[in-house]
Backbone as a ProteinNet text record, in pm:
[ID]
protein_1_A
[PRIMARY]
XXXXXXXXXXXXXXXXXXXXXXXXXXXXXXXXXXXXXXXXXXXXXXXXXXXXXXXXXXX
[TERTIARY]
82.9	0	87.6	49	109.6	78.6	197.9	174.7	88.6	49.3	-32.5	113.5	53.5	210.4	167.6	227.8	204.1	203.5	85.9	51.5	126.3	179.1	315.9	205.8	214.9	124.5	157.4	52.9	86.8	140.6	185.5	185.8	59.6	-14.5	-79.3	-22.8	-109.5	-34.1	-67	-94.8	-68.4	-84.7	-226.9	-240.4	-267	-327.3	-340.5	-285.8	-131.2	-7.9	29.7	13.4	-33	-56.3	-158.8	-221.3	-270	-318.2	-317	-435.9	-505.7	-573.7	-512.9	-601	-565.5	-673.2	-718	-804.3	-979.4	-1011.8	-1088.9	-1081.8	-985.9	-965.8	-892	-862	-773.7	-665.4	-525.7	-472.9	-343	-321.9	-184.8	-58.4	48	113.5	233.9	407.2	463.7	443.8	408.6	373.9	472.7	472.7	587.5	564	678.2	653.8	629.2	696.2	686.6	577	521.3	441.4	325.4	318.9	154.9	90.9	35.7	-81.1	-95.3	-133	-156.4	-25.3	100.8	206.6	285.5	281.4	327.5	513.3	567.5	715.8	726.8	804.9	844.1	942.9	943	1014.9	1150.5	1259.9	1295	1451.8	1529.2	1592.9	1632.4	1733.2	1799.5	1730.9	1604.2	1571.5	1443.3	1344.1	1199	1225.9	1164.8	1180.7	1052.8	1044.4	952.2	992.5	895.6	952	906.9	776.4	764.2	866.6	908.3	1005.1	1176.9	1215	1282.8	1364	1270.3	1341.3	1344.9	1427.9	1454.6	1462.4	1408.9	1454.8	1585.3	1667.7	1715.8	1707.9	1671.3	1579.6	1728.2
-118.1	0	124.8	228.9	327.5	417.5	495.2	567.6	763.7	782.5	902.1	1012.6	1149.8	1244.5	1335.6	1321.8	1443.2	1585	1631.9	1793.5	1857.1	1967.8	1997.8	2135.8	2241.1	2376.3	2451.4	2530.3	2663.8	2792.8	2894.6	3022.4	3108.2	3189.5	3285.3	3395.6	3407.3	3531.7	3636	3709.6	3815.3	3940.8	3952.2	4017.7	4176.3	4167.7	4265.5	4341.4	4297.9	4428.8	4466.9	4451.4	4506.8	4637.8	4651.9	4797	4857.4	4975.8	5050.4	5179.7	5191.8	5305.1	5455.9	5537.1	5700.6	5723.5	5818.2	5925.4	5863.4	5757.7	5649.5	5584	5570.9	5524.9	5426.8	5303.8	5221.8	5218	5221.6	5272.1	5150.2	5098.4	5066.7	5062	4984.5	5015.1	5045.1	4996.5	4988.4	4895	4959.9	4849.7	4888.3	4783.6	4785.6	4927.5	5009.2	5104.7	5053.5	4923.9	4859.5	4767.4	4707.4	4601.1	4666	4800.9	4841.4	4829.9	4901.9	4846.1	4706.8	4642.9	4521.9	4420	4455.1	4391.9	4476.8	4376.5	4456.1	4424	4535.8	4488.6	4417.2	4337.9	4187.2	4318.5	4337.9	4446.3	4364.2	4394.8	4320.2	4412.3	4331.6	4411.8	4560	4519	4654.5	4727.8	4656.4	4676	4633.3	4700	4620.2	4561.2	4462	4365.9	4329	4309.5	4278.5	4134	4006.4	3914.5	3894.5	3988	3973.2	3989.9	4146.2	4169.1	4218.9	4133.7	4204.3	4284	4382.6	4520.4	4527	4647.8	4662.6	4819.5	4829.5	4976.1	4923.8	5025.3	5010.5	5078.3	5105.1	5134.3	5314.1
0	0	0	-84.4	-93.4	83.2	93.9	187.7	119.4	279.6	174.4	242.1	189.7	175.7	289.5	371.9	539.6	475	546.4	526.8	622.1	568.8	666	618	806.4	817.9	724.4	639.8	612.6	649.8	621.6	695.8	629.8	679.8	585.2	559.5	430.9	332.1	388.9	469.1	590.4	430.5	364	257.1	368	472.5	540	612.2	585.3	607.7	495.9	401.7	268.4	195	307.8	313.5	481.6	453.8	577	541.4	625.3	619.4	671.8	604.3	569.7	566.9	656.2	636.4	580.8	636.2	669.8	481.8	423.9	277.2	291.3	221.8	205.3	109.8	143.6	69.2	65.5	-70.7	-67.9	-16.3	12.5	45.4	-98.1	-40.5	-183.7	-341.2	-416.3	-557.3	-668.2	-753.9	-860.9	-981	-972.5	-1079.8	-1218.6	-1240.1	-1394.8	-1408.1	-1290.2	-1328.3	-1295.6	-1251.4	-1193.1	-1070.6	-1051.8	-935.6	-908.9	-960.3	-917.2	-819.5	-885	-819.2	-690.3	-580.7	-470.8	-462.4	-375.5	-376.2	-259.3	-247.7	-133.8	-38.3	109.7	155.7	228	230.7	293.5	373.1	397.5	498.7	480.9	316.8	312.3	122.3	96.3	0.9	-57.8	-150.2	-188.6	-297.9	-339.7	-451.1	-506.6	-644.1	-708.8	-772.3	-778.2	-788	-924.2	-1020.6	-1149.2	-1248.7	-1234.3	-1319.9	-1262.8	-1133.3	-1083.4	-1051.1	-1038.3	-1000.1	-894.8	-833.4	-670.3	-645.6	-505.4	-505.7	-343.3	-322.2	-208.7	-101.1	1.6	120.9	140.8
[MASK]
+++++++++++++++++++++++++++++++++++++++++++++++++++++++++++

């Protein structure tokens, strides 16, 4: 008999540090100048990253 494959936990995608409210509006946080609105930048220590087309800005 085959064995079945262990579900090892998720993390969640924590979409709701994301964004932040202003002035009772919801507002974006950093997003990709090349890919648009829709793509957010990955933030990370010393720099944001976009994992579509990667670009970077450096902090």
């Amino acid at each position: 008999m085959a064995k079945k494959k262990q579900v090892k936990n998720k993390k969640p995608s924590k979409k709701y540090a994301k964004y932040e409210i202003k002035d009772k509006k919801l507002t974006r946080k950093k997003t990709c100048p090349k890919c648009g609105p829709g793509i957010f930048l990955a933030e990370h220590k010393n720099r944001f990253y976009c994992g579509s087309c990667h670009y970077s800005e450096m902090k």
